[in-house]
C-alpha positions as CSV (number, residue, x, y, z in Angstrom):
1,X,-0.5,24.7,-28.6
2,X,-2.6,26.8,-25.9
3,X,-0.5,29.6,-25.1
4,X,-0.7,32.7,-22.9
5,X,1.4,35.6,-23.1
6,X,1.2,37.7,-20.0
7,X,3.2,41.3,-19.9
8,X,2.8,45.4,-19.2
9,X,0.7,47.0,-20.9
10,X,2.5,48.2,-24.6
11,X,5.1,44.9,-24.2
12,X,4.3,43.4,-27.5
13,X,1.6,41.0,-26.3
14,X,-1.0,41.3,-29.1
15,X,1.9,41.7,-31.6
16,X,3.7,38.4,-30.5
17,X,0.0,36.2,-30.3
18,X,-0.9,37.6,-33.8
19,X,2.9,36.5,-35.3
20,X,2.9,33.2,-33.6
21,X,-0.5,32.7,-34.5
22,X,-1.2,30.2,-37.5
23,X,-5.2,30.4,-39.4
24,X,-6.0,27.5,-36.7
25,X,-5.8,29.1,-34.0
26,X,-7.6,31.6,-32.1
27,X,-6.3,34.5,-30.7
28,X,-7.9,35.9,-27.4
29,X,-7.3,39.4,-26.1
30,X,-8.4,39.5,-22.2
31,X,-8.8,43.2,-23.2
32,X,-12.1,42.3,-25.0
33,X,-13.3,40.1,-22.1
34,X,-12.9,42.3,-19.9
35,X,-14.1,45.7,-20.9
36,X,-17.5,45.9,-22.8
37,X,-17.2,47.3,-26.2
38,X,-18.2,50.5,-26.0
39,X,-14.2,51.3,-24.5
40,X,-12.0,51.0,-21.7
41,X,-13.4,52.6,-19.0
42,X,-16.7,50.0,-18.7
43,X,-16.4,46.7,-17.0
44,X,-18.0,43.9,-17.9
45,X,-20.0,41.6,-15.0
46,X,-17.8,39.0,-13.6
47,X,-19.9,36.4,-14.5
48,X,-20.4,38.1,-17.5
49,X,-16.4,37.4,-17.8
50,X,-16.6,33.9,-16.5
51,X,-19.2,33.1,-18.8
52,X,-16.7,34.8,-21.9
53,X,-13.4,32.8,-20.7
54,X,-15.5,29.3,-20.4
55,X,-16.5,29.6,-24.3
56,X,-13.5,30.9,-25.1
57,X,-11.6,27.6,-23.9
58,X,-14.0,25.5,-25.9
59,X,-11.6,26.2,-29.2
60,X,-8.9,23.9,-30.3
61,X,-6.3,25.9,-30.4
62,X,-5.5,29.4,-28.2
63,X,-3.7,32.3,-27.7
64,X,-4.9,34.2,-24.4
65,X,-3.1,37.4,-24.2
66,X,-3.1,40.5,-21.6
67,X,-2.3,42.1,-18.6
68,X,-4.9,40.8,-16.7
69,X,-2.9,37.8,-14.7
70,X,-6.6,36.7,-13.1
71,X,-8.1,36.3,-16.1
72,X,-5.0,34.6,-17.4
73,X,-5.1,32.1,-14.3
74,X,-8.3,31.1,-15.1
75,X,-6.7,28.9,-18.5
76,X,-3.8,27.2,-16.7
77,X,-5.6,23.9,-16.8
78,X,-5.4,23.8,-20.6
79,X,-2.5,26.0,-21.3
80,X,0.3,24.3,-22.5
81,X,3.0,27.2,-22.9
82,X,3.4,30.5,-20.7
83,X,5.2,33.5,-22.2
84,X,5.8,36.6,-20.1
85,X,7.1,39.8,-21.9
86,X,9.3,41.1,-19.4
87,X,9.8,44.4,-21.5
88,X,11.7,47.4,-20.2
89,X,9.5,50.4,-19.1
90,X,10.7,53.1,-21.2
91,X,10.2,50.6,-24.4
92,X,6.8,49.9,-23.4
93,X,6.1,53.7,-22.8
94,X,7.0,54.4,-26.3
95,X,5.4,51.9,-28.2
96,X,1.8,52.9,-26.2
97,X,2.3,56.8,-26.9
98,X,3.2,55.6,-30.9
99,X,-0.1,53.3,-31.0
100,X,-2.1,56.0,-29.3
101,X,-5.2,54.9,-26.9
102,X,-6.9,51.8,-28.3
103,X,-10.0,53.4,-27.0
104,X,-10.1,56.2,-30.3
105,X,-12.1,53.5,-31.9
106,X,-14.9,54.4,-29.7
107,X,-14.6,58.0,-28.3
108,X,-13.8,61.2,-28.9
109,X,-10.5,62.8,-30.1
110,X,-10.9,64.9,-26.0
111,X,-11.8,61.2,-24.6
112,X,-9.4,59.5,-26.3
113,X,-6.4,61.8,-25.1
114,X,-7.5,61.7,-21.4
115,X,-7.5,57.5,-21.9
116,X,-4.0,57.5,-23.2
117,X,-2.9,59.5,-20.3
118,X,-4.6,57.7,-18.1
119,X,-3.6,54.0,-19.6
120,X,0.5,55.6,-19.1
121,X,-0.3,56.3,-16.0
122,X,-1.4,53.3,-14.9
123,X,1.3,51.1,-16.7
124,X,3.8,52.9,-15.0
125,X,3.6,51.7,-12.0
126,X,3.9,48.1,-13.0
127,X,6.6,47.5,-10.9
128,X,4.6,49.2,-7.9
129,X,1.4,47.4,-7.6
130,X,1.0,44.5,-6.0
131,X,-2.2,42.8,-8.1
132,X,-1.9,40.2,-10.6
133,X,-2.0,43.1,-13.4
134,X,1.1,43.8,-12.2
135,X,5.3,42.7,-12.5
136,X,4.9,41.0,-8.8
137,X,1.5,39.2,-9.7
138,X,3.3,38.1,-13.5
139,X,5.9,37.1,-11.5
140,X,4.1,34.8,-8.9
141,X,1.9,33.5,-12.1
142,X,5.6,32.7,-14.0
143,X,6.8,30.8,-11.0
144,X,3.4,28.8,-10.5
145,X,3.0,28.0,-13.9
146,X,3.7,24.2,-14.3
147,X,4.6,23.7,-18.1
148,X,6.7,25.1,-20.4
149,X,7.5,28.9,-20.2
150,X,10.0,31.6,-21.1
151,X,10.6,35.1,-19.9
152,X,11.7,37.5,-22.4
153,X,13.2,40.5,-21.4
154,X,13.8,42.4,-24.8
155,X,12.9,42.7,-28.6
156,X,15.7,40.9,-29.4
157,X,14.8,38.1,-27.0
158,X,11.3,37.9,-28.2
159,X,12.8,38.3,-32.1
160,X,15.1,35.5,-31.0
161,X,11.8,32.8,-29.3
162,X,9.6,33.8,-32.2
163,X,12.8,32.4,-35.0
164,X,13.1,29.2,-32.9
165,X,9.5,28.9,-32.6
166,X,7.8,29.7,-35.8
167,X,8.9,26.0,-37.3
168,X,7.0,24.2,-35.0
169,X,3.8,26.2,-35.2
170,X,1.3,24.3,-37.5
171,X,0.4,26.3,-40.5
């Protein structure tokens, strides 16, 4: 079933589409489209990204997750299920400072500190920006979405969709 799970940066997302995700199917982080692999602080080319998010539709079976609602958009033809982690700030705060920056893989201890400062800073204000990266722009995607979706506000929400779920996700 092509899903995508949209949420604040450090809500679970990558967790939730690597548990829900059988051997079939193919996980997609919008992380990896977006940003070229030498770390997060180089773009890729939009077409570059267009070109990335057409092959990546070609597979059977999906799991698009991120924060980047845009990118997200760009599967609701195919998608078949919507699932926004609606997880509190102070949860999400924790759980990037425990991870650490992503970005350690390819920079510097110095580098990687600065990014994980600057990845806080930028999911904390969620709530205040007014892009599709952000709890306004998940919202308006939520509400346009036109299949099946669910909201899921805390751990023990998410613990809760994934038990009711898991049975019905091919193995």
């Amino acid at each position: 079933m092509n899903t995508i799970i949209i949420g604040n940066s450090g809500s679970g997302k990558t967790w939730l589409a690597n548990t829900i995700a059988s051997a079939e199917v193919q996980v997609i982080n919008l992380d990896n489209l977006f940003w070229l692999p030498s770390g997060f602080d180089e773009k890729r080319s939009k077409e570059e990204v267009n070109q990335l998010i057409t092959q990546s539709k070609t597979y059977n079976d999906w799991i698009v997750e991120g924060v980047f609602g845009e990118l997200a958009k760009q599967y609701f033809d195919e998608a078949e299920r919507l699932i926004w982690l609606d997880t509190p700030w102070d949860l999400c705060r924790s759980r990037l400072q425990q991870r650490g920056s992503e970005s350690k893989k390819h920079m510097g201890r110095k580098q990687s500190e600065d990014g994980l400062v600057n990845m806080i800073e930028w999911a904390s204000h969620y709530y205040n920006r007014t892009d599709f990266r952000s709890y306004s722009g998940h919202q308006f995607l939520f509400t346009s979405f036109q299949e099946y979706k669910v909201q899921l506000k805390s751990e023990d929400e998410t613990n809760q969709y994934i038990q009711n779920v898991l049975p019905s996700v091919p193995h």
